[in-house]
BADO-989935 format. One record per residue (C-alpha): x, y, z. Coordinates in pm, 1 decimal, padded with zeros to 6 digits, m for minus. Each point is the difference from the previous one (the first is absolute). Layout:
BEGIN
[[X; Y; Z]]
...
END
This chain:
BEGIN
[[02584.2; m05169.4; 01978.9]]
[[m00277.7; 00102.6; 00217.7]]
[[00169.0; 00275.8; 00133.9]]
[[00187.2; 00143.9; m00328.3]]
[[m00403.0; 00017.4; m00126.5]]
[[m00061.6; 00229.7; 00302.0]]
[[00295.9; 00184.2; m00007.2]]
[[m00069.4; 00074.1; m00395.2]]
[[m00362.0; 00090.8; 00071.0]]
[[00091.5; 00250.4; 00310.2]]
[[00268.2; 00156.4; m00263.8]]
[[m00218.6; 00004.1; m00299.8]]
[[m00243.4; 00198.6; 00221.6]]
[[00262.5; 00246.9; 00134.7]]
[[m00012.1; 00170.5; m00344.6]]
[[m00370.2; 00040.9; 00014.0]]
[[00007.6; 00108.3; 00329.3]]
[[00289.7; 00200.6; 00010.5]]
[[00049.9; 00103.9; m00349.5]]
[[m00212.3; 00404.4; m00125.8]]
[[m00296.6; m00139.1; 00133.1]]
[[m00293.9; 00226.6; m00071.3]]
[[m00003.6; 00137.5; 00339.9]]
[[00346.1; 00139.3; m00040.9]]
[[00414.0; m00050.2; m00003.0]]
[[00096.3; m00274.5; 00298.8]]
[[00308.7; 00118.7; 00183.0]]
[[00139.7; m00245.6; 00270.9]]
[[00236.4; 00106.6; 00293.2]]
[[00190.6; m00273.1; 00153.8]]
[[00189.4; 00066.3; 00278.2]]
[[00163.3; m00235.2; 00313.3]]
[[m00126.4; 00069.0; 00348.1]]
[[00225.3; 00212.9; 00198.9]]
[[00255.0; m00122.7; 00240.3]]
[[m00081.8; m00228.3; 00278.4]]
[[00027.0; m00070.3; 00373.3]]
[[00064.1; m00410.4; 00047.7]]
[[m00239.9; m00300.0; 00054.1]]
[[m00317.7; m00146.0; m00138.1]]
[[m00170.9; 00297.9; m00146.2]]
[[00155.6; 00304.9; 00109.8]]
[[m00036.0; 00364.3; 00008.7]]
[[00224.2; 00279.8; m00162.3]]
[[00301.6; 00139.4; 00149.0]]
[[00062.3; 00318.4; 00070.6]]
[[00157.8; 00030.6; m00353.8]]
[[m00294.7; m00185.2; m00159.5]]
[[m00209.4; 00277.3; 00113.5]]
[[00155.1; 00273.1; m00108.9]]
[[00015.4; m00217.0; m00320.0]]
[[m00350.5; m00015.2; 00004.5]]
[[m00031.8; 00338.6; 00012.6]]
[[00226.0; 00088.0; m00299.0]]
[[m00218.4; m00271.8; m00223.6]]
[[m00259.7; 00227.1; 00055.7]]
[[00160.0; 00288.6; m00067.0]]
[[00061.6; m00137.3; m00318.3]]
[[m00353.4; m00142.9; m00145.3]]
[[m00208.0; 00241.8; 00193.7]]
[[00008.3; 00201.5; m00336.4]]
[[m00032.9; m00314.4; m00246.2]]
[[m00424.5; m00077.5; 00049.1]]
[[00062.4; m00328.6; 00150.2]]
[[m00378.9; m00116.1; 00034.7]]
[[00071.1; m00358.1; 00211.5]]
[[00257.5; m00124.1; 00199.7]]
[[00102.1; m00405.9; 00020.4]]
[[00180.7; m00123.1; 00321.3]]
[[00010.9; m00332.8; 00072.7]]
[[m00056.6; m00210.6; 00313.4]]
[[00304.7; 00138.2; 00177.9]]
[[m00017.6; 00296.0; 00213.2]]
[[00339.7; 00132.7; m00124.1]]
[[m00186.0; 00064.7; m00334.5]]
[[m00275.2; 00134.2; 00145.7]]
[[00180.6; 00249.7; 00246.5]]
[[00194.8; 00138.2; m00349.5]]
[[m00349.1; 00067.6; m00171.0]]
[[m00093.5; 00180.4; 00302.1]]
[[00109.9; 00354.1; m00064.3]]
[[m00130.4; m00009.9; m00343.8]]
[[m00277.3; m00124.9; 00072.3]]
[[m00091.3; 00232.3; 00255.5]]
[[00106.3; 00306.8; m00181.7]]
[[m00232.4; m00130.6; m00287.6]]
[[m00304.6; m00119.5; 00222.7]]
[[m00001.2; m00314.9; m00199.5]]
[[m00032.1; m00333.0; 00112.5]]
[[00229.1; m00276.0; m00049.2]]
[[m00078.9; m00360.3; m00140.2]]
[[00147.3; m00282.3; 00105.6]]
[[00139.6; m00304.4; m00194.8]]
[[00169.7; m00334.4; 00126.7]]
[[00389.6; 00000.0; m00099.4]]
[[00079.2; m00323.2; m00188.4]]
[[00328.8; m00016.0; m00219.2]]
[[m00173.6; m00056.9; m00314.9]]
[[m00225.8; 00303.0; 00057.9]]
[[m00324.2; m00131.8; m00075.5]]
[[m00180.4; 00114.1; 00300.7]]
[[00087.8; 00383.1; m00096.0]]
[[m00078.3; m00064.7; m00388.3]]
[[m00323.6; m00106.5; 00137.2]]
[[m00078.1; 00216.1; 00249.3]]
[[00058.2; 00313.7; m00226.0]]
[[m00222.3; m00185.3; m00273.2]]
[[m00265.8; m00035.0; 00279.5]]
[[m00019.3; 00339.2; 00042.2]]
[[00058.4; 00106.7; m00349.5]]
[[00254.0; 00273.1; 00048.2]]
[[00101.7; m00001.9; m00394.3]]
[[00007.0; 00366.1; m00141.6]]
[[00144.6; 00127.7; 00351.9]]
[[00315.6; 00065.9; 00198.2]]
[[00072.5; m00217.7; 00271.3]]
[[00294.7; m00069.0; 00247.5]]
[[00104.7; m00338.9; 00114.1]]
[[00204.8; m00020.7; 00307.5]]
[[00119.9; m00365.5; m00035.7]]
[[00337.6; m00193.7; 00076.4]]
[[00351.0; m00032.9; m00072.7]]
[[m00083.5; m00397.3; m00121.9]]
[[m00333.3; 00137.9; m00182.0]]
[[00098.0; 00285.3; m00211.6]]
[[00166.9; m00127.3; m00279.2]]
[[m00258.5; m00276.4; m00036.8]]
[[m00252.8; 00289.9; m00026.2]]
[[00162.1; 00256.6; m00223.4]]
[[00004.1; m00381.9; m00233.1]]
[[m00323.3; m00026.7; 00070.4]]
[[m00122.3; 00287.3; m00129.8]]
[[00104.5; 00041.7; m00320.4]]
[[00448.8; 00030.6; 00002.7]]
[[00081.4; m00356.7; m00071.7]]
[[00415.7; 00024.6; 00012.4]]
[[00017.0; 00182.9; 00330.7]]
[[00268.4; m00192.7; 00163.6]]
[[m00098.3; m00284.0; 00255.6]]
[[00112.9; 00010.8; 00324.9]]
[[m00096.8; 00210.5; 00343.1]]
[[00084.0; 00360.5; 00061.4]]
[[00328.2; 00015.0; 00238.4]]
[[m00073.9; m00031.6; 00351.6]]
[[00044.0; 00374.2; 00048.8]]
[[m00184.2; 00131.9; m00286.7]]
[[m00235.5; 00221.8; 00111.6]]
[[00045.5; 00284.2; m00254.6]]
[[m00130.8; m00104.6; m00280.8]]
[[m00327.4; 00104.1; m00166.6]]
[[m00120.2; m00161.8; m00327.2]]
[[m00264.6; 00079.1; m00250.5]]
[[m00157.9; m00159.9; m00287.3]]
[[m00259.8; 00172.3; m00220.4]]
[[m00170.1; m00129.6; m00269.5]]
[[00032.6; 00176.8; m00341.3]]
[[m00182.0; m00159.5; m00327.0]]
[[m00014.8; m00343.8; 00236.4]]
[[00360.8; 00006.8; 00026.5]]
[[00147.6; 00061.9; 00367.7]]
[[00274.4; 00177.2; 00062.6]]
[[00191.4; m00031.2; 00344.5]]
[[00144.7; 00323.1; 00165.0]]
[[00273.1; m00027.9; 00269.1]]
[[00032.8; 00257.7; 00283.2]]
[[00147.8; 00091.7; 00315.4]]
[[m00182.0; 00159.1; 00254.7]]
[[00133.7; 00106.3; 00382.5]]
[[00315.5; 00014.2; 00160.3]]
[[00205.4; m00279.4; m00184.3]]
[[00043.8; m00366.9; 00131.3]]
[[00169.7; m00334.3; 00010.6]]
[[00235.9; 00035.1; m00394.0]]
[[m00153.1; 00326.2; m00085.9]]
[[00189.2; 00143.9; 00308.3]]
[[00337.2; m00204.0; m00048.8]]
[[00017.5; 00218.4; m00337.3]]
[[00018.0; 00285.4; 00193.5]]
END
């Protein structure tokens, strides 16, 4: 019971937070680091590099005003471009599969009313894009070799709405359609 008390009172807040606060429209990108060498906490490949790259080719236009990365360096290395091109630093939150450390950590440094990227995790994302406002998106990790995908969810009258993108060369299903 404890914890469905919590969870209500972190979601309840969300819409305060998140919703047309006064400061301005919240839009959040979510996006999965880039590919990865092997081992404990890897680098990128050679392909999550250039994948790196093309991520910020694609926000460097969008006034993305923080960037999240987690504990992991493979989330770190795919904010690096962006963050470099937009001389902005980076704040980090610990990963957890309910999310709470991120919901917190953005609260902490009340980033409501601005865009923000999240470079998170294949096991993460869909608890966050849940977590932030789009209830029935589907449980479940990203495929192992999604690395293509680029979400969005702005907030419109309190209400968020959840944008789905590709970004890069294509990977893991997005390429067997090919």
């Amino acid at each position: 019971m404890k914890y469905v008390l919590v969870f209500l009172a972190v979601f309840g807040c969300w819409q305060i937070v998140f919703g047309q606060a006064e400061t301005g429209v919240t839009k959040i990108f979510i996006v999965r680091h880039a590919e990865k060498e092997t081992g404990k906490d890897p680098v990128l490949t050679a392909a999550g590099n250039a994948r790196a790259g093309d991520l910020m080719r694609r926000l460097k236009d969008e006034n993305i005003q923080k960037i999240y990365v987690s504990q992991f360096r493979r989330t770190q290395n795919t904010a690096d471009s962006l963050r470099i091109r937009l001389n902005i630093d980076t704040v980090h939150y610990s990963a957890d599969t309910l999310c709470d450390n991120l919901v917190n950590t953005i609260m902490e440094h009340r980033d409501f009313g601005k865009t923000i990227l999240i470079v998170a995790h294949s096991n993460t994302i869909p608890q966050i894009i849940r977590k932030f406002g789009v209830p029935d998106y589907p449980y479940g990790d990203l495929a192992d070799q999604n690395y293509d995908s680029l979400f969005l969810i702005t907030y419109k009258q309190e209400k968020a709405r959840l944008q789905k993108m590709k970004f890069g060369k294509a990977s893991g299903v997005s390429a067997a359609m090919k």
